[in-house]
PDB file of N, CA, C, O and CB in Angstrom:
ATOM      1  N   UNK A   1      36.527  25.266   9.295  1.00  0.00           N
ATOM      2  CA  UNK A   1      36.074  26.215  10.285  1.00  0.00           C
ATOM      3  C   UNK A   1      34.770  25.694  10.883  1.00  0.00           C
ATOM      4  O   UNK A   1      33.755  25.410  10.247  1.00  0.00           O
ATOM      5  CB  UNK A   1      35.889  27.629   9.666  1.00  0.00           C
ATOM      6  N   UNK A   2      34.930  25.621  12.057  1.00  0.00           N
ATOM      7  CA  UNK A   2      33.571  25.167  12.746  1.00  0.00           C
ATOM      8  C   UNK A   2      33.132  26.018  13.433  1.00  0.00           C
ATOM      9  O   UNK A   2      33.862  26.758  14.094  1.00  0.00           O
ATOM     10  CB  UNK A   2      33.561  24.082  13.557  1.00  0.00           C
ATOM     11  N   UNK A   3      31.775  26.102  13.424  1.00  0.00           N
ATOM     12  CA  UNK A   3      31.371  27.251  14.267  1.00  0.00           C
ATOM     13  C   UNK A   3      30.893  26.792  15.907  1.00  0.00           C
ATOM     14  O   UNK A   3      30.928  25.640  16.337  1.00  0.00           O
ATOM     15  CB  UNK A   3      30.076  27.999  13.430  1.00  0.00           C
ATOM     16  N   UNK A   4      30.538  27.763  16.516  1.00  0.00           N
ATOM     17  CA  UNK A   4      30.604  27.157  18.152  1.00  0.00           C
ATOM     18  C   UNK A   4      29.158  27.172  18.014  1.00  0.00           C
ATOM     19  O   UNK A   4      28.499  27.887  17.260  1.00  0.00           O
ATOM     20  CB  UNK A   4      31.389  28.179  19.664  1.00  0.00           C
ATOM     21  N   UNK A   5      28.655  26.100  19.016  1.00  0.00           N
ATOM     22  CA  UNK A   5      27.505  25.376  19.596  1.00  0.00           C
ATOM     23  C   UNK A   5      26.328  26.594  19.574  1.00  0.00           C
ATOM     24  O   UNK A   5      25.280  26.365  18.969  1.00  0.00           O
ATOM     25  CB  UNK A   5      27.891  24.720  21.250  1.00  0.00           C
ATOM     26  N   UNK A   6      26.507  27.753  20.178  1.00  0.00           N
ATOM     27  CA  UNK A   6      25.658  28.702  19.954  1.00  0.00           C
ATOM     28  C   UNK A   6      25.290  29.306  18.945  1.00  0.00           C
ATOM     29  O   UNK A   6      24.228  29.926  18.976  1.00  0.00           O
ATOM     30  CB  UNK A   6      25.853  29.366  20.468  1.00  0.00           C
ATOM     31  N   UNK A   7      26.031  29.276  17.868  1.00  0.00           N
ATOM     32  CA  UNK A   7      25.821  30.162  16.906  1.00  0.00           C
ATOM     33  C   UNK A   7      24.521  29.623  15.878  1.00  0.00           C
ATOM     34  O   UNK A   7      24.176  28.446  15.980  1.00  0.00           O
ATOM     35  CB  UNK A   7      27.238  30.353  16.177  1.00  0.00           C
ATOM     36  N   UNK A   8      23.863  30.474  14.951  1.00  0.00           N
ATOM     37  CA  UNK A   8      23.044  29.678  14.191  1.00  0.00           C
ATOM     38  C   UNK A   8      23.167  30.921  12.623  1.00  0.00           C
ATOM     39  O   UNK A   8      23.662  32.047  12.579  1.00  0.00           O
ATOM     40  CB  UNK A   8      21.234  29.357  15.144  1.00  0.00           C
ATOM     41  N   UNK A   9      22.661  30.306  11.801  1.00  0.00           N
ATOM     42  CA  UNK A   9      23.330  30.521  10.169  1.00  0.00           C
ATOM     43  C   UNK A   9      22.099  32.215   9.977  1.00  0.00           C
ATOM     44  O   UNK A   9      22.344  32.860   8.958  1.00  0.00           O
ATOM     45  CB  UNK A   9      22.788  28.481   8.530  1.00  0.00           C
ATOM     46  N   UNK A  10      21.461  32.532  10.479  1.00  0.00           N
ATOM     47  CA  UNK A  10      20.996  33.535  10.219  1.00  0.00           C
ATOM     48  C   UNK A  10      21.153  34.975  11.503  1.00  0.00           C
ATOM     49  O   UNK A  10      21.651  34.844  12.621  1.00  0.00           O
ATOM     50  CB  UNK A  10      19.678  33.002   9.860  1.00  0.00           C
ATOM     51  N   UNK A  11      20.811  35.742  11.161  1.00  0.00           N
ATOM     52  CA  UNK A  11      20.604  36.981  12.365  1.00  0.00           C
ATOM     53  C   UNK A  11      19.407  37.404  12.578  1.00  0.00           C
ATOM     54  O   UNK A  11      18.580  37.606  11.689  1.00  0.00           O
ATOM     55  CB  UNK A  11      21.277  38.270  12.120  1.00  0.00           C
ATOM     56  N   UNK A  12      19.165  37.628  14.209  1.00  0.00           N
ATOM     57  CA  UNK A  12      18.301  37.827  14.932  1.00  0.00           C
ATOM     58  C   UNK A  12      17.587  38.673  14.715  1.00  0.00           C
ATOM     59  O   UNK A  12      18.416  39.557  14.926  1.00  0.00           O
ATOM     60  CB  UNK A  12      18.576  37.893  15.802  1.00  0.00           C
ATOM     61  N   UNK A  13      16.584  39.287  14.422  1.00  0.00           N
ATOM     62  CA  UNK A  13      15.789  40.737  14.394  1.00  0.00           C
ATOM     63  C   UNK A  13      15.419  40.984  16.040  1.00  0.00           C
ATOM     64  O   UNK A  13      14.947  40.212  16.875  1.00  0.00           O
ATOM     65  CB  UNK A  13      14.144  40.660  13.290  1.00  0.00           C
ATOM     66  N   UNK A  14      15.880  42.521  16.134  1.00  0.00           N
ATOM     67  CA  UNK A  14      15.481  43.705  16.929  1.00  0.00           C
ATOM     68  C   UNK A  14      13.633  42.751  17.579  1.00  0.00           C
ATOM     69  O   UNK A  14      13.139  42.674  18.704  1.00  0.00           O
ATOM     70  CB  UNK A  14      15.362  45.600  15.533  1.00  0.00           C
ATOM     71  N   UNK A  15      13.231  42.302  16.432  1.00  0.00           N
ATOM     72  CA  UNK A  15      11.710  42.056  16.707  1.00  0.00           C
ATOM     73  C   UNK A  15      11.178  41.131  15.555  1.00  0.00           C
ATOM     74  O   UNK A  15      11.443  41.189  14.355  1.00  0.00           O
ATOM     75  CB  UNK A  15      10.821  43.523  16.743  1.00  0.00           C
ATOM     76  N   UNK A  16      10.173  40.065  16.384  1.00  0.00           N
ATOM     77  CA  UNK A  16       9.399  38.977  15.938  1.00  0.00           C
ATOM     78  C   UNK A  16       8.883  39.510  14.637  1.00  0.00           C
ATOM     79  O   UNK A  16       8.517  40.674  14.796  1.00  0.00           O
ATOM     80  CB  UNK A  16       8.275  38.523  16.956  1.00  0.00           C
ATOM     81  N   UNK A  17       8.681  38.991  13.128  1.00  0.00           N
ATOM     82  CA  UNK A  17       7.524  39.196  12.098  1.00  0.00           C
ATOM     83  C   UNK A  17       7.461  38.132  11.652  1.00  0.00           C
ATOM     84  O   UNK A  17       7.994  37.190  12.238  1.00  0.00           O
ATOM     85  CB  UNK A  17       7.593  40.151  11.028  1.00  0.00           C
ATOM     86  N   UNK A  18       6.752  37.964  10.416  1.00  0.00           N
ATOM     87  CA  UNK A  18       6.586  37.401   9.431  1.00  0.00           C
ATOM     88  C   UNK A  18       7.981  37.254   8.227  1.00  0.00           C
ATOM     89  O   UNK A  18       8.026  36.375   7.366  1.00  0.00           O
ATOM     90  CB  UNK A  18       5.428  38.078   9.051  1.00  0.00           C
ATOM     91  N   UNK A  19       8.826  38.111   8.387  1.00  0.00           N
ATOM     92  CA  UNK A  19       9.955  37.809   8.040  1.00  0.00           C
ATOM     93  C   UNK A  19      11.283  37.503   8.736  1.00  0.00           C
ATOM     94  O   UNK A  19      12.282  37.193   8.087  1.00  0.00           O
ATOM     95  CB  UNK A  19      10.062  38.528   7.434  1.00  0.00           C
ATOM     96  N   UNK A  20      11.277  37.577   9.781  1.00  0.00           N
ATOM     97  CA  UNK A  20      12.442  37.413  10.867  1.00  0.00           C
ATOM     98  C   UNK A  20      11.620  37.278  11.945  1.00  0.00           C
ATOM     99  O   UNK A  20      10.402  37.385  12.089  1.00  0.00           O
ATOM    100  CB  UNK A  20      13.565  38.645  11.071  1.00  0.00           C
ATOM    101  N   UNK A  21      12.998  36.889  13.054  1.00  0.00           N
ATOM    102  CA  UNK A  21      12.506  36.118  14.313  1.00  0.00           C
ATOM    103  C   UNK A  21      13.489  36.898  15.448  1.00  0.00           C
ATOM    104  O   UNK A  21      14.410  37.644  15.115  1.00  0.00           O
ATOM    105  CB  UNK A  21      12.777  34.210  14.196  1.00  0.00           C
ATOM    106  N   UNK A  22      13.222  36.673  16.483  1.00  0.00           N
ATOM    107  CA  UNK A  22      13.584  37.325  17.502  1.00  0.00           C
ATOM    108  C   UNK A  22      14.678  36.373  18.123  1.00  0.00           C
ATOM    109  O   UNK A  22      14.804  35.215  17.727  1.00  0.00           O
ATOM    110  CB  UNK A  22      12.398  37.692  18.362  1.00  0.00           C
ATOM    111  N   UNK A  23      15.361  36.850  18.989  1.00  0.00           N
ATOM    112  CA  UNK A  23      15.991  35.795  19.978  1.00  0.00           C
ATOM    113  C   UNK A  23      15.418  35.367  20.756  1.00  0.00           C
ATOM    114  O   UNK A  23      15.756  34.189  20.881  1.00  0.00           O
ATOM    115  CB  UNK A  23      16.890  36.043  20.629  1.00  0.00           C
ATOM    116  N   UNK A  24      14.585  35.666  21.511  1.00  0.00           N
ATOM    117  CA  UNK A  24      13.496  34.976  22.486  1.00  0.00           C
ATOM    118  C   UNK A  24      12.453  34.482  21.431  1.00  0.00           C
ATOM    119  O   UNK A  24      11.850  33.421  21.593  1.00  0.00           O
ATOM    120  CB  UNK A  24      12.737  36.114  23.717  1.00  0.00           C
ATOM    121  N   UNK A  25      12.265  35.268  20.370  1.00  0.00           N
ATOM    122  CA  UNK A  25      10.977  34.254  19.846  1.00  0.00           C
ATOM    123  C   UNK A  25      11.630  33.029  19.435  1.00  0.00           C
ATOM    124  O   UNK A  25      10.839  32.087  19.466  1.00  0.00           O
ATOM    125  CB  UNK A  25      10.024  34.849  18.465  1.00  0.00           C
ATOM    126  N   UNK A  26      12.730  32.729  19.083  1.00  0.00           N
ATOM    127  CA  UNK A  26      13.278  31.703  18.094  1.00  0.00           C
ATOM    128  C   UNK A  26      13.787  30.178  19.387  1.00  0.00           C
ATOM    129  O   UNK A  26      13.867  28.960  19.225  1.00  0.00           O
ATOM    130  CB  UNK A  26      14.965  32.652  17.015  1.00  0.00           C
ATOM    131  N   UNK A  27      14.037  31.149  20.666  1.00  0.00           N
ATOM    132  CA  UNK A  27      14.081  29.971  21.788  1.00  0.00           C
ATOM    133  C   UNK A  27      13.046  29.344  21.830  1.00  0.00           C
ATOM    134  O   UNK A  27      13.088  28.114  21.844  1.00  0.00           O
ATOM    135  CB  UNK A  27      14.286  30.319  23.129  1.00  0.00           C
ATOM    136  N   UNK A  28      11.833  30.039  21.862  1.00  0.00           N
ATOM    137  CA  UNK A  28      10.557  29.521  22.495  1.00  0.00           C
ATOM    138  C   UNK A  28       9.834  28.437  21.207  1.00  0.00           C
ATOM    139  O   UNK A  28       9.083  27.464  21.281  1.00  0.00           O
ATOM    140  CB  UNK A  28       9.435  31.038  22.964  1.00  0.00           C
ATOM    141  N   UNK A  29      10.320  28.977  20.342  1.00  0.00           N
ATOM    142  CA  UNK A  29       9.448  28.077  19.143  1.00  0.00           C
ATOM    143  C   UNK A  29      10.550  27.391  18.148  1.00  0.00           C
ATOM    144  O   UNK A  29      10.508  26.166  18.263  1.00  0.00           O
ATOM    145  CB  UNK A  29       8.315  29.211  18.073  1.00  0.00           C
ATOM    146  N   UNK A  30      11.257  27.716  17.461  1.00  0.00           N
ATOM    147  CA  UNK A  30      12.744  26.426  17.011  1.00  0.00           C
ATOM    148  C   UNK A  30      12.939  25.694  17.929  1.00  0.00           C
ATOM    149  O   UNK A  30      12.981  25.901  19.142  1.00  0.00           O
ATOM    150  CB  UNK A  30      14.365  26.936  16.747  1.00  0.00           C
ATOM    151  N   UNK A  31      13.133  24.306  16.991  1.00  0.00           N
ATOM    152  CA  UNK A  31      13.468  23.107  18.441  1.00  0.00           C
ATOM    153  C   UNK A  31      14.934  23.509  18.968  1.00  0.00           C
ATOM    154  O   UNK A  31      15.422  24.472  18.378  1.00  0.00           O
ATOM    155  CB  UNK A  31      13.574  21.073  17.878  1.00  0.00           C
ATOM    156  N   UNK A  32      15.648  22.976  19.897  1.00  0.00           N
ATOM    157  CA  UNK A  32      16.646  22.877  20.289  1.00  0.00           C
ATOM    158  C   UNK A  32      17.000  21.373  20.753  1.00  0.00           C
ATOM    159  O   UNK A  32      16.469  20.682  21.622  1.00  0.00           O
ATOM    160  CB  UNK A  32      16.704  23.824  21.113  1.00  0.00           C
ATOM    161  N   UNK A  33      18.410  21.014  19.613  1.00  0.00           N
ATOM    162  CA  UNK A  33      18.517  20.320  19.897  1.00  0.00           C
ATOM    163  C   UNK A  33      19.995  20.256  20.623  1.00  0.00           C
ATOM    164  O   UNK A  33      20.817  21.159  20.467  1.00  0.00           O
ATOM    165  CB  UNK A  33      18.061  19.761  19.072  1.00  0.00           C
ATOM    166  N   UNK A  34      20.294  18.860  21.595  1.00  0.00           N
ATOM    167  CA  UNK A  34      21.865  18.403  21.620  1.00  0.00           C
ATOM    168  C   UNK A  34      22.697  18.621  20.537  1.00  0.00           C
ATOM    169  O   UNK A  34      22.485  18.596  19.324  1.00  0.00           O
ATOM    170  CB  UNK A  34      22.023  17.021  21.799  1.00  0.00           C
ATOM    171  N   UNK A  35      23.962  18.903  21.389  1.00  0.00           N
ATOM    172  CA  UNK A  35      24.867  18.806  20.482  1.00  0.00           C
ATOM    173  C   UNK A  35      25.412  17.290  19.616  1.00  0.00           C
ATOM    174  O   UNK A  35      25.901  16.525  20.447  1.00  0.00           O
ATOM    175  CB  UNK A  35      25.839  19.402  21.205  1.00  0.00           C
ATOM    176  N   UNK A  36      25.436  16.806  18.455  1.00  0.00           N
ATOM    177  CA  UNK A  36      26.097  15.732  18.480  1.00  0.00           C
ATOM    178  C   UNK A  36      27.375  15.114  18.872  1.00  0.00           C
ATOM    179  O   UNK A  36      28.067  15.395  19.850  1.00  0.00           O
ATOM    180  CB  UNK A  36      26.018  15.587  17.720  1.00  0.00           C
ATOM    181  N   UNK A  37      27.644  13.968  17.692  1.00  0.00           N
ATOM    182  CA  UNK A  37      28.960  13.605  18.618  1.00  0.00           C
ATOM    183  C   UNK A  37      30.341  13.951  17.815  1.00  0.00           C
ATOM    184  O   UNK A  37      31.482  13.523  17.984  1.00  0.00           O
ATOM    185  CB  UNK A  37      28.979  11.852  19.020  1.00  0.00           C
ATOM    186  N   UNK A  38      29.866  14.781  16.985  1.00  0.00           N
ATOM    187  CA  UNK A  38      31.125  15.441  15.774  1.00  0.00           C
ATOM    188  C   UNK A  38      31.227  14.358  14.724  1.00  0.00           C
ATOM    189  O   UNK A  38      30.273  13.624  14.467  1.00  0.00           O
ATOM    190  CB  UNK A  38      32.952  15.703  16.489  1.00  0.00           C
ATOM    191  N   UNK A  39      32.635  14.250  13.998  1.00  0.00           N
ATOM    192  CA  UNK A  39      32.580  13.919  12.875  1.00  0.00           C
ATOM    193  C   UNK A  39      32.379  12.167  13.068  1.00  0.00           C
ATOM    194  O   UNK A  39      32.638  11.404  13.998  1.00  0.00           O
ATOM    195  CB  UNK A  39      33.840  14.541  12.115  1.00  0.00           C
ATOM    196  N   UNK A  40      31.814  11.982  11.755  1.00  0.00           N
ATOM    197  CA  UNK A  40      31.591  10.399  11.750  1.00  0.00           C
ATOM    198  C   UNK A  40      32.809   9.694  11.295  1.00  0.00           C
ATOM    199  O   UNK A  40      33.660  10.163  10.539  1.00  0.00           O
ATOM    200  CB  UNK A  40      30.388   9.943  10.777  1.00  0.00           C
ATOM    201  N   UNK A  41      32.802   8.166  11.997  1.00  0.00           N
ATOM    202  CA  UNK A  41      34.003   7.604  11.920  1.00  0.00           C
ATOM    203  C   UNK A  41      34.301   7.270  10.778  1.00  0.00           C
ATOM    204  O   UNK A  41      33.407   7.769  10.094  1.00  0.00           O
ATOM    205  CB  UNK A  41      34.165   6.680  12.630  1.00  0.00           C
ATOM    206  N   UNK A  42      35.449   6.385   9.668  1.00  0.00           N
ATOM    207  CA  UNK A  42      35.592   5.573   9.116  1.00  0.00           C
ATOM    208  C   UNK A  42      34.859   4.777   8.716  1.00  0.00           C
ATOM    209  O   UNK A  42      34.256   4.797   7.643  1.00  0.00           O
ATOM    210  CB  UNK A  42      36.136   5.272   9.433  1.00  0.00           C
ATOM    211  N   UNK A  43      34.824   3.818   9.713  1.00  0.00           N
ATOM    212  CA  UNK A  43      33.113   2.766   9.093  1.00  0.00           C
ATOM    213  C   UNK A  43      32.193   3.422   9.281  1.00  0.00           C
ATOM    214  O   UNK A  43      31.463   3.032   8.370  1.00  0.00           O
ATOM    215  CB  UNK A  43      32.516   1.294   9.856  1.00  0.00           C
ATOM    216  N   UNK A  44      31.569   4.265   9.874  1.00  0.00           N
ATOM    217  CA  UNK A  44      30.472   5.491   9.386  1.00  0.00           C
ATOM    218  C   UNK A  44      30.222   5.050   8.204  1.00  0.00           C
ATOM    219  O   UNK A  44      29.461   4.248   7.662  1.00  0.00           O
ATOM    220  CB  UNK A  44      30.953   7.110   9.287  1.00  0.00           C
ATOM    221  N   UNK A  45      31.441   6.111   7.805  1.00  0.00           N
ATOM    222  CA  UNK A  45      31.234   6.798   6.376  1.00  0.00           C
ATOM    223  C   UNK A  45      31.598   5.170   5.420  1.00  0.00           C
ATOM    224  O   UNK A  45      31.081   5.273   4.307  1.00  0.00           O
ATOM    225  CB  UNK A  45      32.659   8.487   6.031  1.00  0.00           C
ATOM    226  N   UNK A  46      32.067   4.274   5.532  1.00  0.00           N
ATOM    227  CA  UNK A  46      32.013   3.302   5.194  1.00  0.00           C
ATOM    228  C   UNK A  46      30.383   2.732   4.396  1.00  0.00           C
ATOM    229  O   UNK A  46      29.937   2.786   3.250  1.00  0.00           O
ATOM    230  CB  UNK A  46      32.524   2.762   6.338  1.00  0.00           C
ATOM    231  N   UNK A  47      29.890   2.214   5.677  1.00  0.00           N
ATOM    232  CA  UNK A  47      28.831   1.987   5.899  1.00  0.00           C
ATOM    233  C   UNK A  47      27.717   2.853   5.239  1.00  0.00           C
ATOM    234  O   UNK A  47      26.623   2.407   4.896  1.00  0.00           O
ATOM    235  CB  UNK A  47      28.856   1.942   7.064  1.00  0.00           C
ATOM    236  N   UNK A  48      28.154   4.233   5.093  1.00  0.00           N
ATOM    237  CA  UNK A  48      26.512   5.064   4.057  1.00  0.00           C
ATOM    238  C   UNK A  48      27.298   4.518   2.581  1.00  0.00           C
ATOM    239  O   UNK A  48      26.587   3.873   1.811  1.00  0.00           O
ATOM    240  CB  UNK A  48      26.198   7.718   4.124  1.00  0.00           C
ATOM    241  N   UNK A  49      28.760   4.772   2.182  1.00  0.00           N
ATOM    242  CA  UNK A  49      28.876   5.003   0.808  1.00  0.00           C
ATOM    243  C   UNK A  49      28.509   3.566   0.311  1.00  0.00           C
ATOM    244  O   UNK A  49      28.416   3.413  -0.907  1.00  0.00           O
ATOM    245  CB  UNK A  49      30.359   5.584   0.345  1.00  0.00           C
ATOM    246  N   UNK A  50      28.290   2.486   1.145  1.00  0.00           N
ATOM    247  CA  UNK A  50      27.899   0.997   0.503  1.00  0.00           C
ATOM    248  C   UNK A  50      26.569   1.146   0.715  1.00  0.00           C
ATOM    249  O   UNK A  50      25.879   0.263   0.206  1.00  0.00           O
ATOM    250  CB  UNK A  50      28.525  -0.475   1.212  1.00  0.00           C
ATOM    251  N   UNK A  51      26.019   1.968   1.293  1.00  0.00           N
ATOM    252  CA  UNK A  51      24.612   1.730   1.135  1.00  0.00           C
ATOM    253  C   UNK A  51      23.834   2.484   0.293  1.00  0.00           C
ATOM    254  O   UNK A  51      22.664   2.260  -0.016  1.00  0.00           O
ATOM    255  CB  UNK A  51      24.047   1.806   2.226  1.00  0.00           C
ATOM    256  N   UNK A  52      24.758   3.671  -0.176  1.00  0.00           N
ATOM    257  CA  UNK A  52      24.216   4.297  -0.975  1.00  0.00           C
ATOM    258  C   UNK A  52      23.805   3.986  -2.479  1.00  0.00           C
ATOM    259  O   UNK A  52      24.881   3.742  -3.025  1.00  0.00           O
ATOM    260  CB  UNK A  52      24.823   5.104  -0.864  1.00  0.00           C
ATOM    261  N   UNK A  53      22.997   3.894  -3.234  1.00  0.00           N
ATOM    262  CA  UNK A  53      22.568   3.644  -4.379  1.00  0.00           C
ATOM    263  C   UNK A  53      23.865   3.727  -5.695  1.00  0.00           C
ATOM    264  O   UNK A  53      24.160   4.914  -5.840  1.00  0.00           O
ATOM    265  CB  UNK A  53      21.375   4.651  -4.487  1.00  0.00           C
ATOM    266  N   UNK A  54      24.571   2.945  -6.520  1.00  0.00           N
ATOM    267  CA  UNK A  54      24.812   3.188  -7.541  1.00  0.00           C
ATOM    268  C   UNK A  54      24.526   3.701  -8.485  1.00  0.00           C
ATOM    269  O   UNK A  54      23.570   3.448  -9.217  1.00  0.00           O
ATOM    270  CB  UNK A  54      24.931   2.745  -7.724  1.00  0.00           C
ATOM    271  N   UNK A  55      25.599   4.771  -8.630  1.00  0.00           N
ATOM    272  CA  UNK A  55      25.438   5.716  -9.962  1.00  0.00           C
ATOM    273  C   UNK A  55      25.295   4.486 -11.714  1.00  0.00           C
ATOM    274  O   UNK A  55      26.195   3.714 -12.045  1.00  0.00           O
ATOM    275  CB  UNK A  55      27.343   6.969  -9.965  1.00  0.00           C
ATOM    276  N   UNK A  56      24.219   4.634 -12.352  1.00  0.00           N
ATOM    277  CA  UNK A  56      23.870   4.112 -13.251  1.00  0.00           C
ATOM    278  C   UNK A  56      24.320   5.077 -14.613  1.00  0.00           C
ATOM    279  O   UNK A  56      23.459   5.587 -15.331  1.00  0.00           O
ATOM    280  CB  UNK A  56      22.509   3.805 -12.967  1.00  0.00           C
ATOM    281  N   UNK A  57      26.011   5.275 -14.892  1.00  0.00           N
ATOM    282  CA  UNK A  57      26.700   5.403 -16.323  1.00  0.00           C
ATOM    283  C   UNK A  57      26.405   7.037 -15.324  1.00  0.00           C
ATOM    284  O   UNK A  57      25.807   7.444 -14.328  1.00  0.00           O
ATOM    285  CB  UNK A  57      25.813   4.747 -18.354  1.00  0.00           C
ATOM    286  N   UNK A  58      27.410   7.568 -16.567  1.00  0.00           N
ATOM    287  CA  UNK A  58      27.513   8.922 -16.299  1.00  0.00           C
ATOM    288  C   UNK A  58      28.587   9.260 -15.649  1.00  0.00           C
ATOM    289  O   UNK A  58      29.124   8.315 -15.070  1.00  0.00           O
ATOM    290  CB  UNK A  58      26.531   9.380 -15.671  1.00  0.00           C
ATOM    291  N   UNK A  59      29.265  10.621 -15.503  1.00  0.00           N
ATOM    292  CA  UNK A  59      30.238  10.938 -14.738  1.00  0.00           C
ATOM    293  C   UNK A  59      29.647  11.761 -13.283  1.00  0.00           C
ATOM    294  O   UNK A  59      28.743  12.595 -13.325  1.00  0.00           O
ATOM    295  CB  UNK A  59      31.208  11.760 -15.666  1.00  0.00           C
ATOM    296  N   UNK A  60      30.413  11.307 -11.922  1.00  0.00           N
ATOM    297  CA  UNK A  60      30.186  12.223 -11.126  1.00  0.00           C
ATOM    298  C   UNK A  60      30.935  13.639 -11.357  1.00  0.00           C
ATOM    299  O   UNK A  60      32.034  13.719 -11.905  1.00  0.00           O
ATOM    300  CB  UNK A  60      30.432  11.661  -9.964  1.00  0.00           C
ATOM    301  N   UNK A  61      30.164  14.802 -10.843  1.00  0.00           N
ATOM    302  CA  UNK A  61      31.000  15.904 -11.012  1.00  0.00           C
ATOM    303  C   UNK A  61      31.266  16.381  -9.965  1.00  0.00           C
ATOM    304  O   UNK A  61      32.182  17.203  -9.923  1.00  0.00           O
ATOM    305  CB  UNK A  61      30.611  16.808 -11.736  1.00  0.00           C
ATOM    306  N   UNK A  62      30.340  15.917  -8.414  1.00  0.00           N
ATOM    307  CA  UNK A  62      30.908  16.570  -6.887  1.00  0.00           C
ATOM    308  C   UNK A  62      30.399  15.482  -6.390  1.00  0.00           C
ATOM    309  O   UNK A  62      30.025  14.746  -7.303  1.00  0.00           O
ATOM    310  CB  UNK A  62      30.350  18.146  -6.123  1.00  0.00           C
ATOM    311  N   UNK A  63      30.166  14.935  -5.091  1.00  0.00           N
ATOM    312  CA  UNK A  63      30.375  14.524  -4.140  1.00  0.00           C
ATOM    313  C   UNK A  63      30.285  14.873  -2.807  1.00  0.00           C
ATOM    314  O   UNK A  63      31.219  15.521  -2.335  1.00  0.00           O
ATOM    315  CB  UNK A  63      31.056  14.314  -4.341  1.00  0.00           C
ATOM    316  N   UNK A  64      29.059  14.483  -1.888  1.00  0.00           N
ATOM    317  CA  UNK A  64      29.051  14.903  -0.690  1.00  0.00           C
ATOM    318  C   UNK A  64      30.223  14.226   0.322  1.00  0.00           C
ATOM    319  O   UNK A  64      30.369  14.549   1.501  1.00  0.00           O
ATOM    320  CB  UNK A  64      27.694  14.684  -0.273  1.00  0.00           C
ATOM    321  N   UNK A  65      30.986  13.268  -0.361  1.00  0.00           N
ATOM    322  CA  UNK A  65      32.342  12.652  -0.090  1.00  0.00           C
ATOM    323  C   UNK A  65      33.502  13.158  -0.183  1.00  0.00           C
ATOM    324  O   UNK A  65      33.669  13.582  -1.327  1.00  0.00           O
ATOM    325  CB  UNK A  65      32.532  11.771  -0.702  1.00  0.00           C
ATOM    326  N   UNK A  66      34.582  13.354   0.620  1.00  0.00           N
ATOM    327  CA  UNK A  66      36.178  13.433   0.020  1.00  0.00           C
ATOM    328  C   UNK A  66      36.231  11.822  -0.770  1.00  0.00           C
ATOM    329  O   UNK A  66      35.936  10.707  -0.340  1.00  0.00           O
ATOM    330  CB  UNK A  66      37.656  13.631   1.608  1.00  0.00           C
ATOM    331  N   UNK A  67      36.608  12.164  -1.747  1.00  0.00           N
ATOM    332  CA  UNK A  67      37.153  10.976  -2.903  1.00  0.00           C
ATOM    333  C   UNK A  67      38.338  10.799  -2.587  1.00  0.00           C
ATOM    334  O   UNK A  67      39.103  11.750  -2.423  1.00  0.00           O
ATOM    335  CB  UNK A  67      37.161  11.295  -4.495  1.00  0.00           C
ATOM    336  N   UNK A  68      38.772   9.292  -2.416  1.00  0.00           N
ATOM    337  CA  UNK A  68      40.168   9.260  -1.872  1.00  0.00           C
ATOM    338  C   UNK A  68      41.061   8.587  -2.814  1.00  0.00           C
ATOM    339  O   UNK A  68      42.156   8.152  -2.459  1.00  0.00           O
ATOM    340  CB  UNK A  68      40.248   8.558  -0.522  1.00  0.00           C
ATOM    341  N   UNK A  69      40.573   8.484  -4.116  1.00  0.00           N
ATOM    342  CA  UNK A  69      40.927   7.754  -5.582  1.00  0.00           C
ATOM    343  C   UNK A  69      40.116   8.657  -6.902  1.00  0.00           C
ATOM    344  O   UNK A  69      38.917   8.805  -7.138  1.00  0.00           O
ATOM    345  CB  UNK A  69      40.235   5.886  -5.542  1.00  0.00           C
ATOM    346  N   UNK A  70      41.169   9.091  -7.508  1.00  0.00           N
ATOM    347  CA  UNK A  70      40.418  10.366  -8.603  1.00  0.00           C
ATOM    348  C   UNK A  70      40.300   9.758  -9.727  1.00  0.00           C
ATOM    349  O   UNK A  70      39.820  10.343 -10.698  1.00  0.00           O
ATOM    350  CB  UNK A  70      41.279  11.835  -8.971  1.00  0.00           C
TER     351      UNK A  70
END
């Protein structure tokens, strides 16, 4: 499930505080960025899992990866 370009992971307050943010306050001061370019390719993901550091003994138990060999 992807969510659309506008949306963002929290809700707006009625009004600006110290604990919540407004919709106009949150334009004016959160950056805004571009959208990217969606999911990363093959050699992308290639390319981080060889660069990523070796696990030294131990079992993995999750993975910011789909594992494609269990």
């Amino acid at each position: 499930m992807k969510a659309s370009p506008a949306q963002i992971a929290f809700r707006y307050r009625p009004q600006g505080s110290a604990t919540g943010v407004s919709q106009s306050m949150a334009t004016q001061l959160l950056p805004q960025y571009e959208p990217d370019d969606g999911d990363l390719t093959k050699t992308q993901l290639t390319q981080l899992k060889n660069s990523a550091p070796k696990a030294k003994g131990g079992t993995i138990r999750s993975s910011l990866f789909e594992c494609e060999h269990v």
